[in-house]
C-alpha positions in Angstrom: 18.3 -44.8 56.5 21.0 -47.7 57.4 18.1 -49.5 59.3 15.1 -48.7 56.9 17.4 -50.5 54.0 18.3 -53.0 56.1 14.6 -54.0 56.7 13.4 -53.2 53.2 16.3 -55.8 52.2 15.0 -58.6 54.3 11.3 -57.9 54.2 11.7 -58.0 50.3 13.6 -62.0 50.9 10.7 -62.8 53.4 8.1 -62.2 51.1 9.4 -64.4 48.5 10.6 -67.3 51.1 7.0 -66.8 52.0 5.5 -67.4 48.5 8.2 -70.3 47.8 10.0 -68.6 44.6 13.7 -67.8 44.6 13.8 -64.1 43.8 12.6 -60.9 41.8 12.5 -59.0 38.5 11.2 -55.4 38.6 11.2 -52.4 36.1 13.9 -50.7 35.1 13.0 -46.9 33.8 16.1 -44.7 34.9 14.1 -42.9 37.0 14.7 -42.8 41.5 12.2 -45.0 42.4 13.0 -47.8 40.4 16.8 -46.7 40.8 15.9 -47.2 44.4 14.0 -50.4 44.2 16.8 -52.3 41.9 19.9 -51.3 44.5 17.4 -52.8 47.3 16.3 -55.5 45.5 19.7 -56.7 44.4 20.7 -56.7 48.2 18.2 -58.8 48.7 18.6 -61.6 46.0 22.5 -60.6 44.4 21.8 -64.3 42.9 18.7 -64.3 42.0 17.2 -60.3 40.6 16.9 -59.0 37.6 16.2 -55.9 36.0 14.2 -55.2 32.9 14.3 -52.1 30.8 11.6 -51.9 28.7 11.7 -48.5 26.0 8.6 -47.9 24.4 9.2 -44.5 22.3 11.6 -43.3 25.2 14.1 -40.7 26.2 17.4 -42.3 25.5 18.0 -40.3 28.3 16.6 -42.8 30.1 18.2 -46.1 29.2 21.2 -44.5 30.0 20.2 -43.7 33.4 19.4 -47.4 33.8 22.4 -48.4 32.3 24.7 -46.4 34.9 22.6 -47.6 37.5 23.4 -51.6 36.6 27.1 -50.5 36.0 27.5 -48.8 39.3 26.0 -51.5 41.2 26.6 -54.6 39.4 22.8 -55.1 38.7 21.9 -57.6 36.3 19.4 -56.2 33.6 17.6 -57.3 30.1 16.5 -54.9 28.3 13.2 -55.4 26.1 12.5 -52.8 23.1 8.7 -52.5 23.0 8.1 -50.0 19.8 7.2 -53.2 17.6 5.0 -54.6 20.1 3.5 -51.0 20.7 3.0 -50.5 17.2 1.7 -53.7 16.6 -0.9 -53.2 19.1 -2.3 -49.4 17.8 -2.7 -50.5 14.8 -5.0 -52.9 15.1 -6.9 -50.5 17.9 -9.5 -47.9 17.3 -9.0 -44.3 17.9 -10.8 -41.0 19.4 -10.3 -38.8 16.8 -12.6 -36.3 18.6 -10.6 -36.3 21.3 -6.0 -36.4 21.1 -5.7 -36.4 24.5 -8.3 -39.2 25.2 -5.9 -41.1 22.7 -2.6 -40.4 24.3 -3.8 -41.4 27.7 -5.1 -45.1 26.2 -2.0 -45.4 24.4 0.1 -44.4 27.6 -1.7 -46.9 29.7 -1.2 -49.6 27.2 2.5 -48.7 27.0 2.5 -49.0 30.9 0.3 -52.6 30.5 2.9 -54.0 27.9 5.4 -53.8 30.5 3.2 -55.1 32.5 3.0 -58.4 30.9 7.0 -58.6 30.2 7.7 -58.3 33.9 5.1 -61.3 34.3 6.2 -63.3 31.5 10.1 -63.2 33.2 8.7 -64.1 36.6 7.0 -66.9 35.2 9.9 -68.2 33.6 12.4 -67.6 36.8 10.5 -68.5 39.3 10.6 -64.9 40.5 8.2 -62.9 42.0 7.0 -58.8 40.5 8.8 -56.2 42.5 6.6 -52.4 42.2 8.6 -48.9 42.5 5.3 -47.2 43.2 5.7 -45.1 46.3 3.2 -43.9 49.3 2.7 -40.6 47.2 1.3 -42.4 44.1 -0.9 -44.7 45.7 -2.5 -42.7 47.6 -3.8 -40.7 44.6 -4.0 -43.5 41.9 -1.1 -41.7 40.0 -0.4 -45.5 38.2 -2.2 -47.3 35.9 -4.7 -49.9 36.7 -2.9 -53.6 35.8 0.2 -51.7 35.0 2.5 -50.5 36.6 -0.2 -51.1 39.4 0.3 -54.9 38.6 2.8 -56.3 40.9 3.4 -59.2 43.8 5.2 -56.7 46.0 5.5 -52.9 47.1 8.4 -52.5 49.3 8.0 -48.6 49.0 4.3 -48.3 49.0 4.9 -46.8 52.6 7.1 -43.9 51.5 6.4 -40.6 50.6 8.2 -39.1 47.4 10.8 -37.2 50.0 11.7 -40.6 52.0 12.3 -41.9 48.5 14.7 -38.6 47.5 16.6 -39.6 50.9 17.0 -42.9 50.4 18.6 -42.1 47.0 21.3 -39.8 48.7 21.6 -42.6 51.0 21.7 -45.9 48.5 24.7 -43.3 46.2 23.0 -42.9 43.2 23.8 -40.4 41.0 22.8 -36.9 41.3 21.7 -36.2 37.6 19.2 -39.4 38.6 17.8 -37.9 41.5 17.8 -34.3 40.1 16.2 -35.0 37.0 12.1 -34.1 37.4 9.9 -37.8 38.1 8.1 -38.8 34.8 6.8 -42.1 33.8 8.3 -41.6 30.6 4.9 -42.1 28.7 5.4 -39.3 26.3 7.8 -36.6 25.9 7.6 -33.8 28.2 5.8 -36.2 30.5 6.4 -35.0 33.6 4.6 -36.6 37.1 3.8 -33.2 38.2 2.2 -31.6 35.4 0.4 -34.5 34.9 -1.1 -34.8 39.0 -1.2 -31.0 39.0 0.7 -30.9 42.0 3.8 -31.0 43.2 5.3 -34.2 45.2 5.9 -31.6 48.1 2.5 -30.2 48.6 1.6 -33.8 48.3 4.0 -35.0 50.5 3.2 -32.2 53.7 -0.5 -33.4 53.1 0.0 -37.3 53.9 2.6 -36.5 56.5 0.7 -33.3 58.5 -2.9 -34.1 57.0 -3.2 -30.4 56.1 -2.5 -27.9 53.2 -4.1 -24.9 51.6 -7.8 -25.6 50.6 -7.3 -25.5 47.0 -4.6 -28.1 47.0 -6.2 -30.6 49.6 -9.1 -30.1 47.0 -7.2 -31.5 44.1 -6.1 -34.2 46.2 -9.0 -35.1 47.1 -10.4 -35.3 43.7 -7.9 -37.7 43.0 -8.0 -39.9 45.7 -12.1 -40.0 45.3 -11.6 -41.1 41.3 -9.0 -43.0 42.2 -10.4 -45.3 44.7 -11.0 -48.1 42.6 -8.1 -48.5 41.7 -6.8 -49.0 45.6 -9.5 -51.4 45.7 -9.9 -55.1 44.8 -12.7 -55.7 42.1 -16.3 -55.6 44.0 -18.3 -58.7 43.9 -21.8 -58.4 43.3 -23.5 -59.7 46.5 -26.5 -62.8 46.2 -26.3 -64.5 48.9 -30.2 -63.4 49.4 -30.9 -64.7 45.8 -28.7 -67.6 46.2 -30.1 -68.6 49.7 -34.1 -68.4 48.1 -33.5 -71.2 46.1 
């Protein structure tokens, strides 16, 4: 774990050498992977990071997680209250009244968006570059939202399955109750990450690493890595060069 840290810690200062900016801001939710990210992160830049808590209709559960975190490891952090902005935003929006959980889907992706565009706007005024906590786990079944929480400069733990993350935790000293608690993006209460996949990180987890599991599991994740796939993707360009060349 020493050496993994170690690396993650200077990869993270190499890619923003690389891009000629002076450090990072990532998201601050209270859950492990971002709990994770910020200890890393602030190894990397202890000058120059910054973390950004941004409740939206949240678990005050949450902030305090994100508040023990920065007081356990001296992390600097902002946080950014995004009910107004939230509300602001719905109420001007149409709704599916046909459908509730059409609607709470939109309105969780928006939530996810709106932090999305926080993150940026603090980048842009530090000179910083977007830090994402998604893990190898999420990706590799879209579990984020598209120019949300999927919008980012950098994925130091896109590489790292859900149980590398748990370890690195235990490693990095935070808190049990943090690393106990069950993952959830926090979008609405009783979110949870594995009600919402329909499976658990585990199952997910023995599939990337052994690339085998019971049939009716390796089905679900293969549902959601084929409706998914755009969003691993970069936007297709239509292709003219045969029109373009006729002329």
């Amino acid at each position: 774990m020493k050496k993994l840290i170690n690396h993650l810690t200077q990869w993270i200062r190499d890619m923003v050498f690389s891009a000629e900016l002076k450090g990072v801001v990532l998201g601050m939710s209270g859950g492990i992977d971002s709990s994770v990210l910020a200890i890393i992160c602030y190894r990397a830049f202890p000058d120059n990071m910054l973390g950004i808590h941004m409740p939206c209709y949240s678990d005050e559960q949450d902030s305090e997680h994100v508040q023990q975190i920065a007081d356990l490891f001296a992390i600097p952090i902002k946080t950014v209250v995004l009910n107004n902005v939230f509300d602001a935003a719905i109420s001007v929006l149409p709704n599916n009244l046909e459908n509730p959980t059409i609607n709470r889907l939109a309105q969780a992706n928006l939530k996810a968006r709106l932090r999305m565009s926080i993150l940026y706007y603090f980048a842009n005024q530090l000179d910083y570059l977007v830090v994402g906590s998604s893990n190898r786990s999420e990706l590799s079944i879209g579990y984020f939202t598209k120019y949300g929480d999927g919008g980012v400069d950098l994925l130091p733990l896109g590489n790292l399955v859900k149980k590398q993350i748990w370890e690195l935790a235990h490693s990095l000293g935070v808190p049990n109750e943090i690393i106990e608690k069950p993952p959830s993006a926090g979008l609405w209460p009783g979110q949870t990450d594995e009600l919402e996949m329909g499976i658990s990180y585990k199952d997910l987890d023995h599939y990337l690493i052994n690339g085998s599991i019971n049939d009716k599991i390796k089905q679900k994740i293969e549902v959601l890595q084929s409706s998914s796939k755009h969003k691993r993707l970069p936007p297709p360009i239509a292709n003219l060069h045969h029109l373009l060349n006729d002329r």
